[in-house]
Backbone as a ProteinNet text record, in pm:
[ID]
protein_1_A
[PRIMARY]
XXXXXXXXXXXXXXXXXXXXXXXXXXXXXXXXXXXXXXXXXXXXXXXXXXXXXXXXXXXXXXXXXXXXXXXXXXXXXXXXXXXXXXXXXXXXXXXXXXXXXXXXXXXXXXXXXXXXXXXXXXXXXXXXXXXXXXXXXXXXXXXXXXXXXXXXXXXXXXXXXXXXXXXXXXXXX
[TERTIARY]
-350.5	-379.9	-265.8	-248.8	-134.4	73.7	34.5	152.7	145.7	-3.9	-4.5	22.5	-12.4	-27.9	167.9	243.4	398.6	412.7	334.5	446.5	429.3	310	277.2	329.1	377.1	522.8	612.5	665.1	793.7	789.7	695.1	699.4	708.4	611.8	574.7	707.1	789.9	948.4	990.7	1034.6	1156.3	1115.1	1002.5	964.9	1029.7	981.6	971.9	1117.8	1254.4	1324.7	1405.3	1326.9	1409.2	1300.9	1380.4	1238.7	1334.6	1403.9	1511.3	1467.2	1541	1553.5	1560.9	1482.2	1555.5	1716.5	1738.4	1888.2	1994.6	1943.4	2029.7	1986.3	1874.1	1815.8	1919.9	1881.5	1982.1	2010.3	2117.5	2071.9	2022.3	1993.5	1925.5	1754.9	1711.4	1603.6	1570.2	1648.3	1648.7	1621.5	1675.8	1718.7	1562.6	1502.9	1401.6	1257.5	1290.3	1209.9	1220.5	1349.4	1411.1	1324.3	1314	1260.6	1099.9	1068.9	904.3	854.4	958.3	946	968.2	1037.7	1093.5	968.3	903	777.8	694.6	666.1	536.4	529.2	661.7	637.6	629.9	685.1	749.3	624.3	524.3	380.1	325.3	300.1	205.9	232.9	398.6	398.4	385.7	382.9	353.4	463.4	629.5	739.3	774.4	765.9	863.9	951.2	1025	1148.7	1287	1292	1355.9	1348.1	1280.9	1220.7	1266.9	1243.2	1313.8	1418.4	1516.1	1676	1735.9	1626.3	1691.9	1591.1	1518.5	1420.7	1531.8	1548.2	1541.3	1709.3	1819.6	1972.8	1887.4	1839.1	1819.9	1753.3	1638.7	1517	1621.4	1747.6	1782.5	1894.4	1945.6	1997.1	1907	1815	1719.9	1636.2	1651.3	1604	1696	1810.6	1990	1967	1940.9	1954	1841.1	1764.4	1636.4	1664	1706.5	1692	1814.3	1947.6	2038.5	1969.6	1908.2	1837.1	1803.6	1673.9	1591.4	1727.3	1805.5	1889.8	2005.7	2021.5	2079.4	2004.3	1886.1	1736.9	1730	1745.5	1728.7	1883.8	2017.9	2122.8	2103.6	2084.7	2081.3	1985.8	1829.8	1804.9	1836.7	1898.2	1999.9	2081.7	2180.9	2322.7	2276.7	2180.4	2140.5	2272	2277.8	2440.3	2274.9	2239.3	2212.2	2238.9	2408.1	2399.4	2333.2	2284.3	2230.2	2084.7	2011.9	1861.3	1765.3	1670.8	1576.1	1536	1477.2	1434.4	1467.2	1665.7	1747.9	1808.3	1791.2	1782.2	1670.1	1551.6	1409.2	1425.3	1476	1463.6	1612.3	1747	1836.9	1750.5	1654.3	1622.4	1497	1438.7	1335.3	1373	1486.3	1561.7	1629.5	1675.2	1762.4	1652.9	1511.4	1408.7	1347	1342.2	1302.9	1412.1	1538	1610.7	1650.8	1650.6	1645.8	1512.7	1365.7	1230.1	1326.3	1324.8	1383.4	1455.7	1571.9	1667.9	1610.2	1498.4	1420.4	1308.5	1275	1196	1269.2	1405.2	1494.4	1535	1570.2	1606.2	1489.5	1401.4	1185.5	1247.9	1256.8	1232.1	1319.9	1462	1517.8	1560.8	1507.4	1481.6	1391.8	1282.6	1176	1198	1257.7	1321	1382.1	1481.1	1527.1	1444.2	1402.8	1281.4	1172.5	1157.5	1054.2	1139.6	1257.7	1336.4	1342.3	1275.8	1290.5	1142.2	1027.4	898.2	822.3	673.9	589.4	540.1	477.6	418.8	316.6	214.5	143	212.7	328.1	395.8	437.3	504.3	570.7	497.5	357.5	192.8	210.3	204	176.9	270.9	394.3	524.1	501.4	449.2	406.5	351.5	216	95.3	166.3	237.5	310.2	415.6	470.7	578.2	442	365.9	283.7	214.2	158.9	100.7	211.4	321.7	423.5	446.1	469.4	490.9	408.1	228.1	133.3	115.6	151.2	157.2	288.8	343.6	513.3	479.5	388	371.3	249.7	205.6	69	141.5	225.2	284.2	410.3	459.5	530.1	407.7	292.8	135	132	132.2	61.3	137.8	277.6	410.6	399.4	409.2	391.2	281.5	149.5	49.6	38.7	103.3	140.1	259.3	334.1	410.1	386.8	241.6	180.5	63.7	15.7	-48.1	4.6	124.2	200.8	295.4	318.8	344.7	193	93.6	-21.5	-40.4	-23.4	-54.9	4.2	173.7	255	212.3	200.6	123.1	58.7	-53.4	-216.3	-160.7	-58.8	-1.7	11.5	151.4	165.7	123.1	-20.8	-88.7	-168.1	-203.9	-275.4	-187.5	-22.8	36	46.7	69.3	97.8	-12.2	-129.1	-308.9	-297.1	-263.3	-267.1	-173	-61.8	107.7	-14.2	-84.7	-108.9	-249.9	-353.1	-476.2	-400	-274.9	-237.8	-184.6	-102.9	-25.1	-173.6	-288.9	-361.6	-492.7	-442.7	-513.6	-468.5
1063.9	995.5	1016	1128.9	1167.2	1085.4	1109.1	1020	845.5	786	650.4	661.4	749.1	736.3	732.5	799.7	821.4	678.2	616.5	518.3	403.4	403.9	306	287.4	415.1	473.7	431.9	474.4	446.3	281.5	200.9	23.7	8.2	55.8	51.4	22	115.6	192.3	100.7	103	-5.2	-131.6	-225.7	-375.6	-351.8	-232.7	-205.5	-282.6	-258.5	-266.5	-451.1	-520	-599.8	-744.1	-823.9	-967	-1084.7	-1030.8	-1089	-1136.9	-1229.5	-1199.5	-1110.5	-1056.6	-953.8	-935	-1035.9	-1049	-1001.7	-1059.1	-1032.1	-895.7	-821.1	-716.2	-626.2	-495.8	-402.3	-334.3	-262.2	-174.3	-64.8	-35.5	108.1	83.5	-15.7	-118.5	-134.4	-186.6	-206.4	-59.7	56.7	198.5	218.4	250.9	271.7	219.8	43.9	-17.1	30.3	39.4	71	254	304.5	468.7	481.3	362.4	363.8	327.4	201.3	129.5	286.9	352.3	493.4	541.5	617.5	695.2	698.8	553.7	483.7	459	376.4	348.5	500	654.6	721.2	822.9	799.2	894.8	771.6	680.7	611.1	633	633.7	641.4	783.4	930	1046.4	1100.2	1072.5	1088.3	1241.4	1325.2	1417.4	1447.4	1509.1	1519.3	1483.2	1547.4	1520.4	1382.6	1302.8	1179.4	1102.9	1136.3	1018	1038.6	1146.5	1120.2	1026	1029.3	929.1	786.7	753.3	665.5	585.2	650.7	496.5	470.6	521.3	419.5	371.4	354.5	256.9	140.4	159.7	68.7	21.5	47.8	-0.6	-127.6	-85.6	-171	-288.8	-316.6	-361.1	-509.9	-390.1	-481.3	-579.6	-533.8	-639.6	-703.7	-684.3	-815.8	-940.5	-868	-941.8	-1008.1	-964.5	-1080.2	-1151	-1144.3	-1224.7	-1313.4	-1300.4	-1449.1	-1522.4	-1474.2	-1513.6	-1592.9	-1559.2	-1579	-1738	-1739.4	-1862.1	-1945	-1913.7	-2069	-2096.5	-2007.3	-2077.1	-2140.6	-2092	-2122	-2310.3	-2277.2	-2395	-2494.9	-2514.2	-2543.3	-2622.6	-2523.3	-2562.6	-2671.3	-2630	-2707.1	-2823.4	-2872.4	-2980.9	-3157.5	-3167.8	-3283.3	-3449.3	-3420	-3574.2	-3716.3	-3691.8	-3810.6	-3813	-3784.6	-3796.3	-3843.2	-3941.6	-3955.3	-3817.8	-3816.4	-3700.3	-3676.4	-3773.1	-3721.8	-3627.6	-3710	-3586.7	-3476.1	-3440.3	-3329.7	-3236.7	-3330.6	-3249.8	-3135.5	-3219.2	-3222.1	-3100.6	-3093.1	-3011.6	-2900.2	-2848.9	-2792.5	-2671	-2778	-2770.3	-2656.9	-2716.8	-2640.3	-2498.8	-2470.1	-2386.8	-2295.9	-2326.4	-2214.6	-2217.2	-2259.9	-2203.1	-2107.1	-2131.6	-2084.1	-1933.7	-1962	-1787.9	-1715.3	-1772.2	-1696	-1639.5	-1707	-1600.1	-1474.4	-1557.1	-1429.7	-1314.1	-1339.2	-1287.8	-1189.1	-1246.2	-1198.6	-1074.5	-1126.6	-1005.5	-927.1	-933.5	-824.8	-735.6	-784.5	-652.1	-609.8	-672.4	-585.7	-469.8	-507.5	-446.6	-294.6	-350.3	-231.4	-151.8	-235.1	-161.6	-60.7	-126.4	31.3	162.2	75.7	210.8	288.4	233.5	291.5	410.4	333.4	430.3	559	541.2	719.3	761.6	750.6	835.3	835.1	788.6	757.9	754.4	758.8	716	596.7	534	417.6	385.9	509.7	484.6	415.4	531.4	511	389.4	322.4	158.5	86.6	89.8	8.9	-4.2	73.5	101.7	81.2	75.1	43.1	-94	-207.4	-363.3	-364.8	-310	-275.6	-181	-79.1	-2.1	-112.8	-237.2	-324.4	-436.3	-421.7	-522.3	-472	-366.9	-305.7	-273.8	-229.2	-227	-380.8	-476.2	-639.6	-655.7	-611.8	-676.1	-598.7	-437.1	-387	-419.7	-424.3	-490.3	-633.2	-721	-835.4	-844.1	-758.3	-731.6	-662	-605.1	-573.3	-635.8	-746.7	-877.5	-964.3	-946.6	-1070.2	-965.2	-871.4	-736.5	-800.6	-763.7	-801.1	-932	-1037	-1150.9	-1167.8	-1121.2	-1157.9	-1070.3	-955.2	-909.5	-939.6	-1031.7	-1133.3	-1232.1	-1299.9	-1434.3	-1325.9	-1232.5	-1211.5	-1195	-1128.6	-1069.2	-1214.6	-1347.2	-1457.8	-1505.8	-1547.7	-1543.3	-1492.9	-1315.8	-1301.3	-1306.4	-1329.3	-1365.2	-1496.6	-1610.7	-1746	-1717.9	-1624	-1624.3	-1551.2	-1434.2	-1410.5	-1467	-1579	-1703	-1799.6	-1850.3	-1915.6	-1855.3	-1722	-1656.4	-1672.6	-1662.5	-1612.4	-1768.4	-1837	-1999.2	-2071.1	-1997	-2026.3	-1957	-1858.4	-1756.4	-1832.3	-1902.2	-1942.3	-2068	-2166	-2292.8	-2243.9	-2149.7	-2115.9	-2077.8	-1969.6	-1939.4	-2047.6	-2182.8	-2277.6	-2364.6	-2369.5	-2470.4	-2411.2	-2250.7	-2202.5	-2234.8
1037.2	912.5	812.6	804.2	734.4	777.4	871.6	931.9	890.9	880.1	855.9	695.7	632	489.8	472.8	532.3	525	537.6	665.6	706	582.4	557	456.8	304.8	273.3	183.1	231.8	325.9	350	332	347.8	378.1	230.8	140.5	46.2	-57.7	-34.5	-134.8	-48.3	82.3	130.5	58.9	0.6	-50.5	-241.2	-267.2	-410.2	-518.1	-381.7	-403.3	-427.1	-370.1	-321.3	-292.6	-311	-314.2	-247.6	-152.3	-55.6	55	135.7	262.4	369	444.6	573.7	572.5	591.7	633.8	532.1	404.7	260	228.8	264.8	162	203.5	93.3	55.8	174.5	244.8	395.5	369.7	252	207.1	248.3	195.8	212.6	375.4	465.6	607.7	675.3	625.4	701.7	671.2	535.8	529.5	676.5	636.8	738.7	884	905.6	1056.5	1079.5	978.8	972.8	988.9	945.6	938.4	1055.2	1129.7	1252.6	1369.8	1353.7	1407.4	1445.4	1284.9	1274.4	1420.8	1339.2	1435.9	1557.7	1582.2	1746.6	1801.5	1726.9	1804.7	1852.2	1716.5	1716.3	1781.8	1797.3	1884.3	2040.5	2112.2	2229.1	2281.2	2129.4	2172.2	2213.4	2180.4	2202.9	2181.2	2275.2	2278.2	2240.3	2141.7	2109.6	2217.9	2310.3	2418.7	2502.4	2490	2504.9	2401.6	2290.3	2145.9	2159.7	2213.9	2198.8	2309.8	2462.1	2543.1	2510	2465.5	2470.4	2324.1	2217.2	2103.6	2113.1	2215.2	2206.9	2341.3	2409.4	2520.7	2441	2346	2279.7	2203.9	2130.7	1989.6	2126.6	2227.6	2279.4	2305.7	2404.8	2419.7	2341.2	2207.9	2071.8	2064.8	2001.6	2004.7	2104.4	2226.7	2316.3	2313	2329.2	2207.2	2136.7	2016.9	1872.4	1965.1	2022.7	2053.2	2097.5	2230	2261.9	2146.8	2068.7	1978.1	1871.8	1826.8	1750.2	1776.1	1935.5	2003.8	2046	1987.2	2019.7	1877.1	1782.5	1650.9	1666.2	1667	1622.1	1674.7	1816.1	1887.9	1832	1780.4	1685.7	1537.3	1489.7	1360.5	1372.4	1480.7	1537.1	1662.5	1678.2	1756.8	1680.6	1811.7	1781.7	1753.2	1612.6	1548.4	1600.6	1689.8	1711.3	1899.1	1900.2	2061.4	1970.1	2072.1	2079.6	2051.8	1978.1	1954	2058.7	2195.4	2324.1	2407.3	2397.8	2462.1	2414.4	2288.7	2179.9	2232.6	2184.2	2251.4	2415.5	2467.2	2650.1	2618.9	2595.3	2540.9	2560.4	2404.4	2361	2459.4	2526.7	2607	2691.1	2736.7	2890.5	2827.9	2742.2	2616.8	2606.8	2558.8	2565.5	2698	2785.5	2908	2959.8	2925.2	3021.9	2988.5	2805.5	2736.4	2767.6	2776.1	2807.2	2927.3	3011	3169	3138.3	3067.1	3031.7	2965.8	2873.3	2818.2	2871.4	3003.3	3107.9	3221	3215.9	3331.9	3214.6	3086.7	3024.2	2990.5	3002.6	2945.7	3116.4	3240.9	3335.3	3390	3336.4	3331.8	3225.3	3092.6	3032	3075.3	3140.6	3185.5	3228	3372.3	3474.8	3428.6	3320.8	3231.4	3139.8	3064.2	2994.9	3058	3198.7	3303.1	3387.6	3347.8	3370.4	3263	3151.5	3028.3	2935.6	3007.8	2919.7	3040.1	3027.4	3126	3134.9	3200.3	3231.6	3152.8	3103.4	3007.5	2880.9	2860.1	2726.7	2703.1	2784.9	2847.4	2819	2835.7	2803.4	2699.7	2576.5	2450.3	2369.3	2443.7	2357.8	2271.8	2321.2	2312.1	2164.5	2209.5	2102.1	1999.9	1990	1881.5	1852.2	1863.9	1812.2	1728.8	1807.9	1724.9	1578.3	1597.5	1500.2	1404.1	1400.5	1340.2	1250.2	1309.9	1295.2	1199.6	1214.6	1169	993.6	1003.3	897.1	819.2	872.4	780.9	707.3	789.9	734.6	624.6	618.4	543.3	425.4	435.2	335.8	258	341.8	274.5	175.9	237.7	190	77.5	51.7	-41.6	-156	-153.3	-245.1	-276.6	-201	-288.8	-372.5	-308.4	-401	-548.2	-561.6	-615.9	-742.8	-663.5	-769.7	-802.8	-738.5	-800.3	-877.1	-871.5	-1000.2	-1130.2	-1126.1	-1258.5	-1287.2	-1221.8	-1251	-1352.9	-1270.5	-1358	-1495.5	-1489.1	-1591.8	-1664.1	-1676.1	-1792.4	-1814.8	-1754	-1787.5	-1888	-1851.7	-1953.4	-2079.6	-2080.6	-2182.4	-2309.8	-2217.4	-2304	-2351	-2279.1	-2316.1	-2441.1	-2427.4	-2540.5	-2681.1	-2645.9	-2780.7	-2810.8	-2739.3	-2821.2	-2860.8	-2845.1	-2885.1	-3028.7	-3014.2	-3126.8	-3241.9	-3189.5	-3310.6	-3328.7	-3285.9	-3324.5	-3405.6	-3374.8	-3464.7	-3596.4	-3585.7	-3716	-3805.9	-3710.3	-3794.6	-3873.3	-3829.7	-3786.9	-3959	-3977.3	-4090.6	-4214.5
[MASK]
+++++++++++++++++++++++++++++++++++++++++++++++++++++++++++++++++++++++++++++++++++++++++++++++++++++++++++++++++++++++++++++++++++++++++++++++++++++++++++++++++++++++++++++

């Protein structure tokens, strides 16, 4: 409990800072996130000390190859050539994400293997579910922060609405 209450600090202070993009935010901001992401996956898979030193440069590789795919389906995306037909854009595109899922598919099995000389099989299970739960509290806490800035948007509104109620009752006496 005590460990969730950290991580939820640590999410908490890394947002406090910054009303950015991922990409643009501060890296002081990112280290934090990247530390909380640490925490968690590391008490959820029950990581050994000796285990977290070979387990997260294999995972941090892993990840990078990851978003790379993920990153050349958006690029590809973006940079689609306009002047071709949308069909064969579409159909392009089609084949571009089937063909990264694969790549996508031999790089999990292949980390796998590696992963399974340095973690157990249980741990490997749970790795998934500790990226998700991670995902789902990070994003709950992007929803927290905005709504948080559409209230204090609000209430400067009602503010102002009060003081320019207040300037027209006084002009109006």
């Amino acid at each position: 409990m005590k460990n969730i209450l950290l991580y939820t600090l640590l999410l908490v202070g890394s947002f406090a800072a910054t009303g950015q993009e991922p990409d643009k935010q501060d890296p002081k901001n990112l280290e934090k996130i990247n530390a909380a992401r640490i925490a968690l996956i590391s008490e959820k898979l029950k990581l050994t000390p000796a285990q977290a030193e070979k387990f997260w440069p294999v995972y941090r590789e892993f990840t990078e190859q990851r978003m790379s795919l993920r990153k050349q389906y958006r690029d590809a995306e973006r940079t689609q050539d306009v002047t071709k037909p949308k069909p064969d854009r579409d159909q392009e595109l089609l084949k571009l994400g089937m063909m990264l899922k694969q790549q996508n598919l031999d790089l999990e099995k292949n980390y796998s293997e590696r992963l399974l000389k340095v973690i157990s099989a249980q741990q490997l299970l749970t790795l998934p579910k500790a990226e998700e739960e991670f995902r789902r509290m990070l994003l709950q806490r992007l929803q927290d922060r905005e709504d948080l800035r559409e209230m204090k948007r609000e209430n400067r509104e009602n503010i102002r609405n009060r003081l320019e109620q207040r300037a027209r009752e006084k002009n109006n006496q």
